[in-house]
N, C-alpha and C positions, 0 to 999 in steps of 0.2 A: 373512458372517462367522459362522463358528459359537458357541457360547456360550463353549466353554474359551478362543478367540482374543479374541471379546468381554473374558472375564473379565481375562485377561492383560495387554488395554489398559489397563482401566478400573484396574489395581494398578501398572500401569507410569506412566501419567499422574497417579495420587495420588501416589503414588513421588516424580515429576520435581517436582512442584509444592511438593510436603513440604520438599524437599530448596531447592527456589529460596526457599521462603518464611525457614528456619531458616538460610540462607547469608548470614552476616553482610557480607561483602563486595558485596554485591548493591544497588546505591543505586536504590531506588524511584522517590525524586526526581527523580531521572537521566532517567532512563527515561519519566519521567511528560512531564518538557520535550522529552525524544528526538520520542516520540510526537506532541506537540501541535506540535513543529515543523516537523516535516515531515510532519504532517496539515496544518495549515495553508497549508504551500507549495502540497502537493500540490490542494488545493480554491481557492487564490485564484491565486497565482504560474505555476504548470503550466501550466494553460491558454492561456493568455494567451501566456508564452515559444514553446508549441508551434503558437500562430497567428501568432503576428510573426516568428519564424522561418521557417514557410510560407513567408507574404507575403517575406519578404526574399528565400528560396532563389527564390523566383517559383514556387512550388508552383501549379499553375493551379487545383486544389481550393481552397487559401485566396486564392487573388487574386480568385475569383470571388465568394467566400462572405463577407457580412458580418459580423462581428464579436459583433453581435446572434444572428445566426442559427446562430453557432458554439455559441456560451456556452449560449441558452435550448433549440434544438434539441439541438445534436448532445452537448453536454457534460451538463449539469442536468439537460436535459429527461427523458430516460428515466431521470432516478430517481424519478420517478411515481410508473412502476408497474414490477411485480415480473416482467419476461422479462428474455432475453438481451440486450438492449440496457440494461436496468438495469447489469447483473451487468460489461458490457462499460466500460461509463463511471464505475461504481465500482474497475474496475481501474484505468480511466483514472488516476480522480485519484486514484488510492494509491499509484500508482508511484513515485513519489519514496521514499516510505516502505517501499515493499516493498522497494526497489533500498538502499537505507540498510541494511535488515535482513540484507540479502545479501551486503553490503560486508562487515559486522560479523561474522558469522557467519564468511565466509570468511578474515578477519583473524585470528578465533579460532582456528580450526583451526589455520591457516598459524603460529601462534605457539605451539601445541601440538608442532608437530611440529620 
């Protein structure tokens, strides 16, 4: 990115933030339990729904794999340390939230137009 595209981010994003911060309709609160509840889903509930549903569909990956070995391996476990398997099971459990954001966003639009 050159400097002048640099520069133009960095006035477009004070810009957007300027504008969200002084936007009296904007409920922080809101937004603050939006966050935490579907961060919370996403790190206790997710998990969990998406190995018992395995197991139900008879997914032969969760029939075989214990419950233990889902959660401390393959979900938690690589947030250790800092590779693609971190970055993969951080998407994991965001999903919900990220999928929330996306809903939202695309609600917004759709009522704009």
């Amino acid at each position: 990115m050159t400097n002048n595209n640099y520069h133009k981010l960095v006035v477009l994003l004070s810009y957007a933030s300027e504008r969200l911060y002084m936007n009296k309709n904007f409920d922080w609160s809101k937004e603050l339990w939006w966050v935490l509840f579907f961060g919370c889903i996403g790190f206790t509930i997710w998990p969990l729904m998406v190995y018992y549903l395995g197991q139900t569909l008879h997914v032969d990956y969760f029939v075989e794999l214990p419950l233990r070995t889902w959660a401390e391996e393959k979900v938690y476990g690589p947030l250790a340390n800092l590779n693609i398997r971190a970055l993969l099971s951080l998407f994991f459990l965001c999903f919900p939230f990220l999928f929330s954001i996306t809903i939202r966003v695309l609600l917004s639009f759709a009522r704009r137009t």
